[in-house]
C-alpha positions as CSV (number, residue, x, y, z in Angstrom):
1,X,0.0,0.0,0.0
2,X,1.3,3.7,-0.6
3,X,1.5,5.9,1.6
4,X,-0.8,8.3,0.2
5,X,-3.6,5.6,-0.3
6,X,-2.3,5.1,3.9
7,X,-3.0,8.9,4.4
8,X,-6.3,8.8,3.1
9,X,-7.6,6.1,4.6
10,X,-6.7,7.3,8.0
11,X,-8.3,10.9,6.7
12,X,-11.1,8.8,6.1
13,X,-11.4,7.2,9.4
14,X,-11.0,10.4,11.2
15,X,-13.7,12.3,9.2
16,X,-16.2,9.4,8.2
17,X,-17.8,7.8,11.3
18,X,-19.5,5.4,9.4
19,X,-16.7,4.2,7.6
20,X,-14.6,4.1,10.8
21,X,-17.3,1.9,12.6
22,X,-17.6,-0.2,9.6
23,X,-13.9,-1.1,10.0
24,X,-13.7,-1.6,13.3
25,X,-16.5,-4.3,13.3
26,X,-14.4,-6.2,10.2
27,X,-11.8,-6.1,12.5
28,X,-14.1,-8.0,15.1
29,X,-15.8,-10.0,12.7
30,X,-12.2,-11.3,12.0
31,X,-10.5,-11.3,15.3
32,X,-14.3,-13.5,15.9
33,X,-13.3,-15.2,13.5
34,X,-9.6,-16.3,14.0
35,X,-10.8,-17.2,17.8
36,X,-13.5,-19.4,16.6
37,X,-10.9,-21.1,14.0
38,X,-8.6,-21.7,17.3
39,X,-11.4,-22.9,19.4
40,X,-12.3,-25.2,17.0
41,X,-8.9,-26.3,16.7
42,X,-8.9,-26.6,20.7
43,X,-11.6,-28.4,20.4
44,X,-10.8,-31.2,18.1
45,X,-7.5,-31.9,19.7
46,X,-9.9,-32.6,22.9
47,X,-12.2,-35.0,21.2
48,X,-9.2,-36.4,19.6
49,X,-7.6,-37.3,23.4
50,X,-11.6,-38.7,24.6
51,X,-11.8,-40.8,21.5
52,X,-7.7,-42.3,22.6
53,X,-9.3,-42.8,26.3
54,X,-12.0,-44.4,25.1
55,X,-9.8,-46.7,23.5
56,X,-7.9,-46.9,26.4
57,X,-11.0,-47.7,28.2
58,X,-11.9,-50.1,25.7
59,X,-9.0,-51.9,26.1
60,X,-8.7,-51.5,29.8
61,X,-11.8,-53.6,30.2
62,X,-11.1,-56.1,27.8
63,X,-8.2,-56.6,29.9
64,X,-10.0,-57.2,32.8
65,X,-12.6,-59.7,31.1
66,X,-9.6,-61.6,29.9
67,X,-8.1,-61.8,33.6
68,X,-11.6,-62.5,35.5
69,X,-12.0,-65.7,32.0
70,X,-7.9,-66.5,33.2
71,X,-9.0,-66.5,37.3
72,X,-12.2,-68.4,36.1
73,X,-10.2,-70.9,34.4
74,X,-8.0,-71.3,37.4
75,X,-10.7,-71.6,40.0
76,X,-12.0,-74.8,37.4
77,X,-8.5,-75.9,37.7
78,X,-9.0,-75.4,41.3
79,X,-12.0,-77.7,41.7
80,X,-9.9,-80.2,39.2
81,X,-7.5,-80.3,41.7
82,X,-9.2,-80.6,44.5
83,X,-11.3,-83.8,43.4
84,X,-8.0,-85.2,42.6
85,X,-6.5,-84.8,46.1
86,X,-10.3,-86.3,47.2
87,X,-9.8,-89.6,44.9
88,X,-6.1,-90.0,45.8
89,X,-7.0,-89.7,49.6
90,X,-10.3,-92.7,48.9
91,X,-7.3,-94.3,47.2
92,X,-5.4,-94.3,50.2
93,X,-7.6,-95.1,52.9
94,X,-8.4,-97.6,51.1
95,X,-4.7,-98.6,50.4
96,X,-4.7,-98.4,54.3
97,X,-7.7,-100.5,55.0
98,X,-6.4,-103.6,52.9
99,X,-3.2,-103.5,54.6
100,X,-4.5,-103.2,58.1
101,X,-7.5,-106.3,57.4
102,X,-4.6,-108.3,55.1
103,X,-3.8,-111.4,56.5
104,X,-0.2,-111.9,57.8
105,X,0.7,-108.4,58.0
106,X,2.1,-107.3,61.4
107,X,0.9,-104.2,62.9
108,X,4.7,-102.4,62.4
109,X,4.5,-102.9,58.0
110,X,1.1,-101.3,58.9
111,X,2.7,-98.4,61.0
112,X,5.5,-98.1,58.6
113,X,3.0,-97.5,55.4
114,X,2.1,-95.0,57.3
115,X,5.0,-93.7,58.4
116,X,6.1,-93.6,54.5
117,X,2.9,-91.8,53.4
118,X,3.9,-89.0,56.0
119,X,7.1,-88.7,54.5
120,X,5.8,-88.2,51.0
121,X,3.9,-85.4,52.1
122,X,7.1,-84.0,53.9
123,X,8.8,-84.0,50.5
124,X,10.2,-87.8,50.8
125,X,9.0,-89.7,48.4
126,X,11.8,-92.0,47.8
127,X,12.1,-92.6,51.5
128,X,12.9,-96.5,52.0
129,X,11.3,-97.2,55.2
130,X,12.4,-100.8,57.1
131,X,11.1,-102.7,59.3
132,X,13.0,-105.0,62.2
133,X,16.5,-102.9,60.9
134,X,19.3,-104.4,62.8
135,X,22.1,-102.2,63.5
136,X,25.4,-103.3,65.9
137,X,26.9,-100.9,68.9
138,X,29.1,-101.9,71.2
139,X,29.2,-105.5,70.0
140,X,25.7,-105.6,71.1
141,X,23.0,-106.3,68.0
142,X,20.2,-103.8,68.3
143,X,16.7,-104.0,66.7
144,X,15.0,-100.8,65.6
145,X,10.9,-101.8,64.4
146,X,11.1,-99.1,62.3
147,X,13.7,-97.3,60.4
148,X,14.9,-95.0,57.8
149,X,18.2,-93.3,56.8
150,X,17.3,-90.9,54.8
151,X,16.4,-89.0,56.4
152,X,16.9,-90.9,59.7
153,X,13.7,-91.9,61.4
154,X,13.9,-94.1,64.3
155,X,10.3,-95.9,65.7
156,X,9.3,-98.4,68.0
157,X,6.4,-100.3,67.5
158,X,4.1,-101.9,69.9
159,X,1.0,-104.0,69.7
160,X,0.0,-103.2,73.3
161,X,0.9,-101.7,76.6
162,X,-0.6,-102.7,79.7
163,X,0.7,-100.2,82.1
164,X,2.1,-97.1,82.8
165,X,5.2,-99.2,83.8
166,X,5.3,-100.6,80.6
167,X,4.9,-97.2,78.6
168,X,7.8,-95.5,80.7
169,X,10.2,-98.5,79.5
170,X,8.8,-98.3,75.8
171,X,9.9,-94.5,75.9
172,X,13.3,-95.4,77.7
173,X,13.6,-98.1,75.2
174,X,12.9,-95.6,72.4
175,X,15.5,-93.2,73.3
176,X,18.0,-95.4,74.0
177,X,18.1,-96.6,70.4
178,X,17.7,-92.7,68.8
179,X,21.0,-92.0,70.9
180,X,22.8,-94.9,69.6
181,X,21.3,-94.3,65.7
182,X,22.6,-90.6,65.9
183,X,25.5,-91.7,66.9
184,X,26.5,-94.3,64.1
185,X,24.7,-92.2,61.5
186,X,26.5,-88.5,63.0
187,X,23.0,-86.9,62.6
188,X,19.8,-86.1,64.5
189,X,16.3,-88.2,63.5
190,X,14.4,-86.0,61.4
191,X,11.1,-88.2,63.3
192,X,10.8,-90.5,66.2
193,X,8.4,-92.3,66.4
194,X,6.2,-95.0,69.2
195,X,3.3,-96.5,67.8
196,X,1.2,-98.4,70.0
197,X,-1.7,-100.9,69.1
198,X,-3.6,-100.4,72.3
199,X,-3.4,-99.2,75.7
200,X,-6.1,-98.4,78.6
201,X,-7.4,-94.5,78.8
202,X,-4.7,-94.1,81.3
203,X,-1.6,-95.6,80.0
204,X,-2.1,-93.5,77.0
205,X,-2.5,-90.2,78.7
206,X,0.5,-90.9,80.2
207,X,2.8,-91.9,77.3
208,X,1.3,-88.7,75.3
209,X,2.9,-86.9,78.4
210,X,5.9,-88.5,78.0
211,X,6.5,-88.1,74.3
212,X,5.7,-84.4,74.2
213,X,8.3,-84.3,76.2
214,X,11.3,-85.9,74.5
215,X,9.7,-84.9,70.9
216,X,8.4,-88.5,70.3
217,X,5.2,-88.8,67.9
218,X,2.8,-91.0,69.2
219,X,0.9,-92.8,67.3
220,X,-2.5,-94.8,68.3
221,X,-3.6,-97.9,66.6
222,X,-7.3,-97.0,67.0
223,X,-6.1,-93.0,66.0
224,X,-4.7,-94.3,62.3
225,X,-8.3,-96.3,61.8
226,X,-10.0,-93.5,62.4
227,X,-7.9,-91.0,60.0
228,X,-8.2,-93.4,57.5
């Protein structure tokens, strides 16, 4: 523009109101204009972001449908489980029952299944557990009912005690031969045990006394038929 066309129109806007009015509103109109051009702007960029959070979401909850299917899947796997552990238990009760109503089988191969099955659970499964293992100290040949070296487990067995007499002995008996196995084997029994077939209400109070007090497990004949 030159700058006499600039002169006049500034001559023009000083002298012509209606002119000067009609400018000023273009200038509005336009300034209107450019803000509504950035608020539109403004706003597309914002329904750009809720369109990417509602893919987000989207996402977000198929996510969490495909966790609660994976935890739905594992609570079947659960159940799965569980009826396993049932039939393996029916298993071995019944494992249990045949060996304790088999003919010729003496009440220590009876304790030591038992004592084997506990050592499974422990984390023993190749356990070889003996019974009537004769070991020799002193020159003197010693019987232990029940045994196993690894790990060491040392158990007497005993079809029945008559008296609290007798159950003291048992107990002496018992520790006598875990001192004498720790010794020859340099080690500590990882379980002692005193199984007993029978005894009167009494007798048995008494040697559950006693074996809580040298860390013996007792076991009762009539305890393992009920268990299993």
């Amino acid at each position: 523009m030159s700058l006499s066309m600039k002169k006049k129109l500034l001559e023009l806007l000083e002298k012509d109101k209606e002119f000067k009015y009609a400018v000023i509103g273009y200038l509005g109109l336009d300034r209107i204009e450019r803000t509504q051009t950035a608020i539109l702007e403004e706003a597309k960029k914002l329904w750009e972001e809720v369109k990417a959070l509602r893919e987000g979401q989207d996402k977000l909850w198929e996510e969490n449908r495909r966790i609660w299917e994976e935890i739905k899947a594992l609570r079947e796997g659960q159940e799965k489980l569980w009826d396993e552990v049932r039939r393996i238990w029916r298993y071995v009760k019944s494992g249990f029952e045949g060996i304790r109503e088999a003919l010729g089988v003496s009440f220590e191969e009876y304790v030591t299944s038992f004592i084997r099955f506990m050592l499974y659970e422990l984390g023993y499964p190749e356990a070889k557990v003996e019974v009537g293992k004769h070991i020799v100290h002193e020159g003197r040949l010693i019987e232990l009912n029940i045994f196993s070296e690894e790990p060491l487990i040392v158990g007497e067995a005993t079809l029945t005690i008559k008296s609290i007499e007798e159950a003291e002995e048992e107990v002496r008996k018992l520790n006598e031969r875990v001192n004498i196995a720790s010794k020859l084997y340099g080690k500590k029994p990882l379980l002692t045990v005193l199984a007993i077939g029978n005894a009167p209400e009494e007798t048995i109070n008494h040697l559950k006394k006693l074996t809580s007090k040298h860390g013996i497990k007792l076991i009762i004949g009539r305890e393992l038929k009920e268990i299993f």
